[in-house]
C-alpha positions as CSV (number, residue, x, y, z in Angstrom):
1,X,-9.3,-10.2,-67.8
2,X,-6.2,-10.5,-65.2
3,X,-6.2,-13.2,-62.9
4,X,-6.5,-11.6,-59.2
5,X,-4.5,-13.6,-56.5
6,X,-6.0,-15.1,-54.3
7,X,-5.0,-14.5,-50.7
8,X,-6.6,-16.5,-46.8
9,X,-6.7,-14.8,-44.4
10,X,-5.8,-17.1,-40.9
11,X,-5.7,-16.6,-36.9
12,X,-6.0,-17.8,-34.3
13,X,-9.5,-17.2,-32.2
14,X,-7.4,-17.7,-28.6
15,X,-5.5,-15.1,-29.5
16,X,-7.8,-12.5,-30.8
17,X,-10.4,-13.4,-28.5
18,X,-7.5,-13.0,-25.8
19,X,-6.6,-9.7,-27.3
20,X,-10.0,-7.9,-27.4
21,X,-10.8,-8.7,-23.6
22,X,-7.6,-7.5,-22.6
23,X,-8.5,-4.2,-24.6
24,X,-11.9,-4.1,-22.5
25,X,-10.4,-4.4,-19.1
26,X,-8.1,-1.9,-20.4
27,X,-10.5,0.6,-21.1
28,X,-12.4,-0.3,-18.0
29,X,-9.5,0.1,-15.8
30,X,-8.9,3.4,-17.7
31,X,-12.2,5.5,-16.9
32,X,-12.2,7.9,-13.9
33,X,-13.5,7.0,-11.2
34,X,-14.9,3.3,-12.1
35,X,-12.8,2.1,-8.8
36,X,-14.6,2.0,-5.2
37,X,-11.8,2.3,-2.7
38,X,-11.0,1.6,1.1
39,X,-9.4,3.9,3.3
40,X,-7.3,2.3,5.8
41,X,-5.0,4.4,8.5
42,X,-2.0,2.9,8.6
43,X,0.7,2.3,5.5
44,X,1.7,-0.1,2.9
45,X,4.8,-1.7,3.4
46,X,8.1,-1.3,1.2
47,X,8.2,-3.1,-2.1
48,X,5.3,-4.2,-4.8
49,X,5.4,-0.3,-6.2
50,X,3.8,0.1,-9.4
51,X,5.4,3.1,-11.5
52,X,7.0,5.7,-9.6
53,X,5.8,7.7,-6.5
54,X,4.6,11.2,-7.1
55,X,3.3,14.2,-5.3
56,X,-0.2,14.9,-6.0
57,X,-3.9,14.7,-4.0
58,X,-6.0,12.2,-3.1
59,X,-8.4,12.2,-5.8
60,X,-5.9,12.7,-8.6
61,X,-4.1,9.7,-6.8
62,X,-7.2,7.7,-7.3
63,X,-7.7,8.3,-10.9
64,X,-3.8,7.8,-11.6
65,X,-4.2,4.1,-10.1
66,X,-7.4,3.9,-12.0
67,X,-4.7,4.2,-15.0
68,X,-2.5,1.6,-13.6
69,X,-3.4,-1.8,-14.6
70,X,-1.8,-4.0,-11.9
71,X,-2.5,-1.1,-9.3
72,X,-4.4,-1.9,-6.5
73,X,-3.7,0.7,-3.9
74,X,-1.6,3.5,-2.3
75,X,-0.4,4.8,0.6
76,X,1.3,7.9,1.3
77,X,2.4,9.9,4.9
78,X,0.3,12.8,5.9
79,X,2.3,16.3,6.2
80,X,2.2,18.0,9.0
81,X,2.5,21.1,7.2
82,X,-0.8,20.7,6.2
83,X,0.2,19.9,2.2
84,X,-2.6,18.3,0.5
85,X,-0.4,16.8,-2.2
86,X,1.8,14.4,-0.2
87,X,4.1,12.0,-2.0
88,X,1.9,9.5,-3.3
89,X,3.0,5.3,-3.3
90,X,1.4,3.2,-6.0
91,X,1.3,-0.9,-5.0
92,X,1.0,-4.0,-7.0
93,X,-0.5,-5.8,-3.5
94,X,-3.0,-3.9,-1.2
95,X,-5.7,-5.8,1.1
96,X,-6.0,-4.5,4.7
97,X,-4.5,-7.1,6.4
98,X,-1.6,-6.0,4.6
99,X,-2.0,-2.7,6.0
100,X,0.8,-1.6,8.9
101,X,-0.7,0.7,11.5
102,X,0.5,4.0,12.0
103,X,-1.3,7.2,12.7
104,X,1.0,8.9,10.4
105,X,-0.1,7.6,7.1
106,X,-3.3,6.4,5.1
107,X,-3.9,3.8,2.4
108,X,-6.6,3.5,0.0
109,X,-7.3,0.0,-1.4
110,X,-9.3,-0.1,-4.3
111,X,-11.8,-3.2,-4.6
């Protein structure tokens, strides 16, 4: 009979290991509505934006984030016009000490 060839199979743990965890948090970060949020009035200041701004509502904003790995907030300027899907601000940085103070516009801080 044929002689089969014989082939070894090699990796390293680290990097598998690191791999699969980043796969979890992936998928954790990825299911509606696992965050808890913070409402804050006040905004966000320039800079630290994760993907780009959109319009859209509140709860769609939360599950977008949700989608964002390095999201950890938004903040956005109410309308006066009454629109509930104001142009939406996605951060890299949120905590509320970071939050400026403005009656004009809300931040939601996930933790």
């Amino acid at each position: 009979s044929p002689v089969l060839d014989k082939h070894e199979w090699v990796y390293d743990e680290a990097e598998v290991g690191a791999a699969l965890l980043e796969k979890i948090c992936q998928e954790n970060m990825k299911s509606e509505g696992s965050a808890q949020w913070n409402k804050a009035r006040g905004f966000l200041p320039a800079g630290n934006d994760v993907g780009k701004a959109a319009e859209m509502d509140v709860e769609s904003a939360k599950v977008h984030c949700d989608k964002l790995p390095m999201c950890e907030g938004f903040t956005f300027q109410m309308t006066a016009d009454g629109n509930n899907k104001p142009m939406i601000f996605f951060k890299s940085r949120a905590s509320r000490s970071g939050v400026v103070a403005s009656d004009e516009w809300k931040t939601y801080i996930r933790f």
